[in-house]
matplotlib code that plots the C-alpha trace (Angstrom):
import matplotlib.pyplot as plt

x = [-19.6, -18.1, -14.7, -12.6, -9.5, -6.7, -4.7, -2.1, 0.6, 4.3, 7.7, 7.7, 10.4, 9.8, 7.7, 6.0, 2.1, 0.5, -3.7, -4.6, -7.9, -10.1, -12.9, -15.9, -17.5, -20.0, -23.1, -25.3, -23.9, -23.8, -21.4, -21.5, -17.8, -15.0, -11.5, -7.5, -5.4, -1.9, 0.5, 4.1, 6.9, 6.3, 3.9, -0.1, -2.6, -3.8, -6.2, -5.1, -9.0, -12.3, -15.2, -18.7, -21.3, -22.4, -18.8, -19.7, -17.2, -13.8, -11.4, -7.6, -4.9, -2.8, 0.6, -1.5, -3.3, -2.4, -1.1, -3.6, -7.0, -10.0, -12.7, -15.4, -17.8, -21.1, -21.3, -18.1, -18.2, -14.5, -13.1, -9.6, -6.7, -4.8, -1.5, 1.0, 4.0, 5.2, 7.6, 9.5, 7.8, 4.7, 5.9, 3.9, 1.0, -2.1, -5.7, -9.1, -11.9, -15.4, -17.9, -21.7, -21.2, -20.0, -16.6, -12.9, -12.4, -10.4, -12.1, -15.7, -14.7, -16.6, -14.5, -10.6, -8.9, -5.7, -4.0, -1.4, 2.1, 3.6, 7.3, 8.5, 12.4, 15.0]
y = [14.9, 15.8, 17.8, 17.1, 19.7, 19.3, 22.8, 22.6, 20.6, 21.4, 21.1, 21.4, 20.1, 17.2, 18.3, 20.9, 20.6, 21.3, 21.4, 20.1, 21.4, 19.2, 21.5, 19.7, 20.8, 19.9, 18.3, 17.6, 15.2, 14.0, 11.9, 9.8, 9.5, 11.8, 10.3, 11.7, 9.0, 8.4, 7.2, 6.8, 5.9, 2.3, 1.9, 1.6, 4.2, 4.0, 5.8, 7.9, 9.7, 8.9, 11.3, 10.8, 13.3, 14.4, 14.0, 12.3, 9.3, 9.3, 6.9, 7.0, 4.8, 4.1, 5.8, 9.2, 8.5, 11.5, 13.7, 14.2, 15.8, 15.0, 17.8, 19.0, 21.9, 20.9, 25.0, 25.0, 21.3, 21.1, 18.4, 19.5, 17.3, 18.7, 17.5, 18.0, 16.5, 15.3, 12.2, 11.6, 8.8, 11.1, 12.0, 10.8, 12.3, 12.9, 12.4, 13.3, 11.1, 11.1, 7.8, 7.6, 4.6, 4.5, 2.9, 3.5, 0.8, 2.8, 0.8, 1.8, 5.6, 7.4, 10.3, 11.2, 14.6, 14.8, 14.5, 16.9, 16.8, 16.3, 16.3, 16.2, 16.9, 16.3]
z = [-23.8, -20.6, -20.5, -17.6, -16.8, -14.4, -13.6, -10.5, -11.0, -11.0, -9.2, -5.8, -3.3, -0.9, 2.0, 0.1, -1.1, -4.0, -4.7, -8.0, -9.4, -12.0, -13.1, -15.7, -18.3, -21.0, -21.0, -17.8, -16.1, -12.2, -11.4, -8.4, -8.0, -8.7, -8.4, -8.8, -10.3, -10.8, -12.8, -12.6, -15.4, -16.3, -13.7, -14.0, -13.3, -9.4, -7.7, -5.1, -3.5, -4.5, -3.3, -3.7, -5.0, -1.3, -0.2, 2.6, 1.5, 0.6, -0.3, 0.0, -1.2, 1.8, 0.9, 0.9, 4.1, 6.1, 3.3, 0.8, 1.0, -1.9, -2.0, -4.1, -5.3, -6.8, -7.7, -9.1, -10.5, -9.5, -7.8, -5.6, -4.3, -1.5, -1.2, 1.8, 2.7, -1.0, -1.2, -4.3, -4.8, -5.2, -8.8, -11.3, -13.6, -11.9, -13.7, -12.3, -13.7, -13.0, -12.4, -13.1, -10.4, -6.8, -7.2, -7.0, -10.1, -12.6, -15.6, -14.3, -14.5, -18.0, -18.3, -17.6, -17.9, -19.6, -16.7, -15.0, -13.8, -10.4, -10.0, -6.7, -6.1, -3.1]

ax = plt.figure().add_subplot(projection="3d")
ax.plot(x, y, z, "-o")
ax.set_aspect("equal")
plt.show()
């Protein structure tokens, strides 16, 4: 089984950043994508940045364009979200999965973390 853990989340004020951290554990795994979703009250989960194994692809949802920042660390097998500029509507809980495919399709991602809070205030 693979372990996936978020750490960074919190309450910052709007126009401040925050850098999530997903960092896996468990069995041998490699996965080909690494994404952050989110998911707002009474809202479905989104992704927000995908990143592929080499990290030489990225995806990001349109509203984040700009703002956010998806990285990784083989080493480390952590996976990072850099976000700058928070909007209130950037509150939501944020999950880190990981893919054994080259996707962005939430329902094709093997393994979530439990997923982290991001509050952002006025």
């Amino acid at each position: 089984q693979v372990q996936l853990v978020e750490s960074g989340g919190g309450l910052v004020q709007a126009g401040g950043s925050l850098r999530l951290s997903c960092a896996a554990s468990g069995r041998t795994f490699t996965p080909v994508t690494m994404g952050w979703f989110r998911q707002a009250p009474g809202k479905e989960r989104v992704i927000v940045a995908g990143i592929s194994w080499s990290g030489s692809s990225t995806y990001y949802e349109d509203s984040v364009k700009g703002r956010f920042t998806i990285s990784r660390d083989n080493v480390k097998n952590t996976v990072y979200l850099q976000m700058n500029s928070l909007k209130l509507e950037d509150t939501a809980v944020y999950f880190c999965a990981a893919s054994k495919e080259y996707t962005i399709a939430a329902a094709l991602f093997d393994y979530w973390g439990q997923g982290t809070q991001v509050t952002v205030s006025s």
